[in-house]
C-alpha positions in Angstrom: 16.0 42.3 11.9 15.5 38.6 11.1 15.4 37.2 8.1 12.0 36.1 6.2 11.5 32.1 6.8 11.6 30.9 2.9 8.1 29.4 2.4 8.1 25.4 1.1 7.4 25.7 -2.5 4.4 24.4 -3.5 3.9 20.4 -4.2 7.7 20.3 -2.7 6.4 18.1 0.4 5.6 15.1 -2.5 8.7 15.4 -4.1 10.1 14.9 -0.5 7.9 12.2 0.3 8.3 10.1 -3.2 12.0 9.5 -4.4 13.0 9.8 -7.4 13.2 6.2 -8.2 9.4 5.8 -6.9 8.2 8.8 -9.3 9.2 7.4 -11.9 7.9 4.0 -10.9 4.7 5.5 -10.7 5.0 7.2 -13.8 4.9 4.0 -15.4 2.6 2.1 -13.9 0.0 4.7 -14.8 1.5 4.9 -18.0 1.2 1.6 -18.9 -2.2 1.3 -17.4 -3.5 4.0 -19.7 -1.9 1.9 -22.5 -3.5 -1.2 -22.0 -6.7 0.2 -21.3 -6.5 2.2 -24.0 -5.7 -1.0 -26.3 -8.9 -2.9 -24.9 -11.2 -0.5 -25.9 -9.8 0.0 -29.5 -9.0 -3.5 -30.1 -5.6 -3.2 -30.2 -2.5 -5.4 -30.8 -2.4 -6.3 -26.9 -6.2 -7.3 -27.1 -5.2 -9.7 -30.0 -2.8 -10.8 -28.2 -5.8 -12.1 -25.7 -7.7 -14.1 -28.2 -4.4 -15.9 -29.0 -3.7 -16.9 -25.6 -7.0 -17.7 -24.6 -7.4 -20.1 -27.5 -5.0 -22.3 -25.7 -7.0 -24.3 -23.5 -4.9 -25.3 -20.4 -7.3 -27.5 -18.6 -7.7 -29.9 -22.0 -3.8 -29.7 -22.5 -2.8 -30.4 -18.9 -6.0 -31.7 -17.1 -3.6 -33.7 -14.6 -3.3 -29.9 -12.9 -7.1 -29.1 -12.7 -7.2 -29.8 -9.0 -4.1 -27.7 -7.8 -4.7 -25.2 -10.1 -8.2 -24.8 -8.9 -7.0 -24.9 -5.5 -4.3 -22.1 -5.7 -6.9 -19.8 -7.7 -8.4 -18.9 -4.5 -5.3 -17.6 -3.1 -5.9 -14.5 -5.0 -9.7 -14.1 -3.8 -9.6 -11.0 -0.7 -11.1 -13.9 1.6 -7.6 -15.5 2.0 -5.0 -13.0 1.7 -6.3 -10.1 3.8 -6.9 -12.5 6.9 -3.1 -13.5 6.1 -2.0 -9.4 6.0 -4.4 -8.7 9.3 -2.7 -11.5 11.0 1.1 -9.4 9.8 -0.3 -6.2 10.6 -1.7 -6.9 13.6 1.7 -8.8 14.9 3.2 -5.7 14.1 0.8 -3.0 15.7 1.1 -5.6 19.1 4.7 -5.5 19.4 5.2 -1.6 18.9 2.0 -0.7 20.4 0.1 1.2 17.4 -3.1 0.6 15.6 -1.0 2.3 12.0 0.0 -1.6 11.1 -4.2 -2.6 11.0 -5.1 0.7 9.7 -2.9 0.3 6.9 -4.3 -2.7 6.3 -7.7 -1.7 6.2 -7.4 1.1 4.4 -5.4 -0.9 1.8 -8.4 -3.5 1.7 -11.0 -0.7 1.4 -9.6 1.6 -2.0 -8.8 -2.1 -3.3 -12.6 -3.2 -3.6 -13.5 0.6 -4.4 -11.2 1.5 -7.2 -10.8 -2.1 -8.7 -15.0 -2.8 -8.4 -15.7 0.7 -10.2 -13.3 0.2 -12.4 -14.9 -3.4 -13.5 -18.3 -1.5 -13.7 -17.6 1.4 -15.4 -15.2 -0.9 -18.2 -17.6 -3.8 -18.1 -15.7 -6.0 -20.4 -16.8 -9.2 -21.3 -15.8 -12.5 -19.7 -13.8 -15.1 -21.5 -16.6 -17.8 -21.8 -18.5 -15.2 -24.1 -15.2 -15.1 -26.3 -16.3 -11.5 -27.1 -13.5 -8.9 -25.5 -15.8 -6.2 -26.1 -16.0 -3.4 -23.2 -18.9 -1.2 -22.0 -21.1 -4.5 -22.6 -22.4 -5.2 -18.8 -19.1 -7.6 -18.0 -17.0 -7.2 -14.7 -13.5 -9.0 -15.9 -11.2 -6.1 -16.3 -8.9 -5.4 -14.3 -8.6 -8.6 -12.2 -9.4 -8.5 -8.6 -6.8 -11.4 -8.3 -3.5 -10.1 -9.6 -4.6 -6.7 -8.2 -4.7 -8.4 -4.8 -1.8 -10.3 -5.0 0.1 -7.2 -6.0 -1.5 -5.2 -3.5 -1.5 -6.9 -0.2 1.8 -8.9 -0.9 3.5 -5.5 -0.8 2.3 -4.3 1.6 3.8 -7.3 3.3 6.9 -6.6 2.5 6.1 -3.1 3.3 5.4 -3.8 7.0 7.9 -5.9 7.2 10.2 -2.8 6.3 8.7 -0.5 8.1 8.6 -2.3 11.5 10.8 -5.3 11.8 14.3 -5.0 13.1 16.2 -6.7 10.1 13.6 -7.9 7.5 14.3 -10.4 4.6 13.2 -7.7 2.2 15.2 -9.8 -0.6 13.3 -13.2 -0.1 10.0 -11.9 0.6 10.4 -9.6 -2.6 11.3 -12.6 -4.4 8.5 -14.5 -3.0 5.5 -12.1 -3.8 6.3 -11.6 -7.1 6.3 -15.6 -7.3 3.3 -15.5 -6.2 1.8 -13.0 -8.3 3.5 -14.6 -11.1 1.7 -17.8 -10.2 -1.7 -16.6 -10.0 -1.5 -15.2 -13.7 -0.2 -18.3 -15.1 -3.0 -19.9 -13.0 -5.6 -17.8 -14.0 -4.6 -17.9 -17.7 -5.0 -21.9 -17.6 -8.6 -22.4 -16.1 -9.6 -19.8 -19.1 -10.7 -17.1 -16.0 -9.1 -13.7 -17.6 -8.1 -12.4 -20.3 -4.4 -11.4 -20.3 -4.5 -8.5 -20.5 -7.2 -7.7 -17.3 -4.1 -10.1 -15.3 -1.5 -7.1 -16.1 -4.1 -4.4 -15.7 -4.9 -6.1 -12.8 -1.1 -5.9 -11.4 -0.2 -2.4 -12.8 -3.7 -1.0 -10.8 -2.2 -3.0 -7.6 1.3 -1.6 -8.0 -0.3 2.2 -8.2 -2.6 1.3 -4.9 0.1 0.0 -3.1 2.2 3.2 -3.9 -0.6 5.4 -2.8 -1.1 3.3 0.3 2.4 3.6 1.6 2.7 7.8 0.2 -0.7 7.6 2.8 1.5 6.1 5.7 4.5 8.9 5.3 2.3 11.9 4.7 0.4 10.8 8.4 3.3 9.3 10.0 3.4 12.9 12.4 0.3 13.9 12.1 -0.9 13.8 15.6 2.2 15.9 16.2 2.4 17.9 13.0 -0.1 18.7 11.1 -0.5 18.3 7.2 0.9 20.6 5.1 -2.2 21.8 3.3 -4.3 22.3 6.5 -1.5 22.9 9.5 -1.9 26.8 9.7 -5.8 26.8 9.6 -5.8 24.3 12.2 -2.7 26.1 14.0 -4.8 29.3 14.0 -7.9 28.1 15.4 -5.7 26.7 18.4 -7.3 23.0 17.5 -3.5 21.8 16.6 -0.6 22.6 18.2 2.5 20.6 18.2 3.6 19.6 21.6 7.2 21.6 21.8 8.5 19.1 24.5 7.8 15.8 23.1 10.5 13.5 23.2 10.3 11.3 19.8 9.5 7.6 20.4 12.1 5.3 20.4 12.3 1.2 21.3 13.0 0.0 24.7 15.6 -2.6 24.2 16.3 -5.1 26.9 14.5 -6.3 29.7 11.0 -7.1 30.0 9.8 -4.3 28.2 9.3 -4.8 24.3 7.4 -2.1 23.0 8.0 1.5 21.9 7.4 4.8 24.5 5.3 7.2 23.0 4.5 10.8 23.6 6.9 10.9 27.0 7.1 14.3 28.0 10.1 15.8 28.9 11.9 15.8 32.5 13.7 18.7 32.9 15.7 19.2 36.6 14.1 21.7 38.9 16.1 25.1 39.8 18.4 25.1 42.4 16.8 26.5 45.4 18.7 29.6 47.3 21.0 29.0 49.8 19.2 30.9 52.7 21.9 30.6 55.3 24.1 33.3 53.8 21.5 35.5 54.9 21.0 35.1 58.2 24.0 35.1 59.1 25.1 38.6 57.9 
């Protein structure tokens, strides 16, 4: 009799998906997220920390930088850096022959402007030029559409980078984003546009999006071949969704002209021997 095929335990197929080391990551970006939202809306020590901060006046102390800090503000705005992670993604998706690089992409650009609007709505803190930090008062400054997007579609970056290029400089272009990011703070904090703390809300809120975005990608990475966990044996049962047995898993051509990746190759198996019909004639 065979033995019973243990069942995955519930919830197991996250813990396979997230490390250890990115669970706990994620832990504390939410963590710290609830923290500082937490402080804005009692007028905590962090929100303090704002009015300090803001009372420097960075464009009076340093006006020599107005121009270039102007200038590099707009890095942060959507309208420059998702036409710069299109352009990655869809370098990628041409070289290996898959539209998952520009969905990515996409998808990444659409929860962006749908968590980070909401939440600016439904916090509605006020903007700096009011100097009130009061919330629920009709502003839209918290978190900041900037550092989230910096956060956000820089990693993703890197993540594409990782995820499709033969030997990436993950090191430098790690480096590199959070320089970035870092600059568009410091930017941000000098033409008096946000508070300080809707900057770090704004890059803990990135971090957790970009983490959801990639968990997205390896949770659908085989699903044309294998279906999702919570839906695979209703779909399996209704014969809508059966993984092809034969498939031969894709892998790069290297060398020659060709430079993309086969896909979805079925498998050539040698056809049986036919009989050797001369033994029986002659007896």
């Amino acid at each position: 009799m065979q033995a019973p095929v243990p069942r995955p335990q519930r919830g197991r197929w996250l813990a396979d998906l997230l490390s250890a080391r990115a669970r706990l990551i994620a832990a504390l970006l939410a963590g710290s997220l609830l923290l500082v939202v937490a402080d804005i809306f009692v007028k905590g020590p962090l929100t303090r920390l704002d009015v300090v901060v803001q009372g420097w006046d960075g464009e009076a102390e340093l006006p020599s930088l107005q121009d270039a800090a102007r200038l590099y503000d707009k890095m942060g705005q959507r309208s420059v850096l998702v036409p710069i992670l299109l352009l990655v993604a869809g370098a990628f998706a041409r070289r290996h022959r898959t539209w998952r690089p520009v969905v990515l992409a996409m998808v990444s650009f659409l929860v962006l402007n749908v968590v980070v609007g909401a939440m600016k709505v439904l916090i509605g803190r006020e903007e700096t030029e009011t100097g009130s930090v009061d919330v629920l008062s009709g502003g839209v400054i918290f978190p900041s559409g900037h550092s989230s997007n910096m956060v956000l579609s820089g990693g993703l970056v890197v993540y594409l980078f990782w995820r499709y290029a033969a030997d990436p400089p993950l090191r430098r272009l790690t480096v590199f984003v959070t320089a970035l990011t870092t600059l568009t703070i410091l930017t941000s904090l000098y033409i008096g546009s946000h508070w300080l703390t809707d900057l770090v809300g704004g890059v803990l809120v990135g971090g957790l999006l970009l983490q959801s975005v990639i968990l997205f990608d390896r949770a659908t990475a085989d699903v044309r071949h294998r279906p999702p966990t919570l839906f695979g044996r209703t779909l399996s049962a209704r014969g809508r969704f059966q993984p092809d047995r034969h498939r031969v898993d894709a892998e790069a051509v290297t060398g020659g002209g060709l430079r993309g990746v086969v896909e979805d190759v079925p498998e050539m198996r040698p056809a049986a021997t036919a009989p050797d019909l001369r033994t029986a004639h002659e007896g």
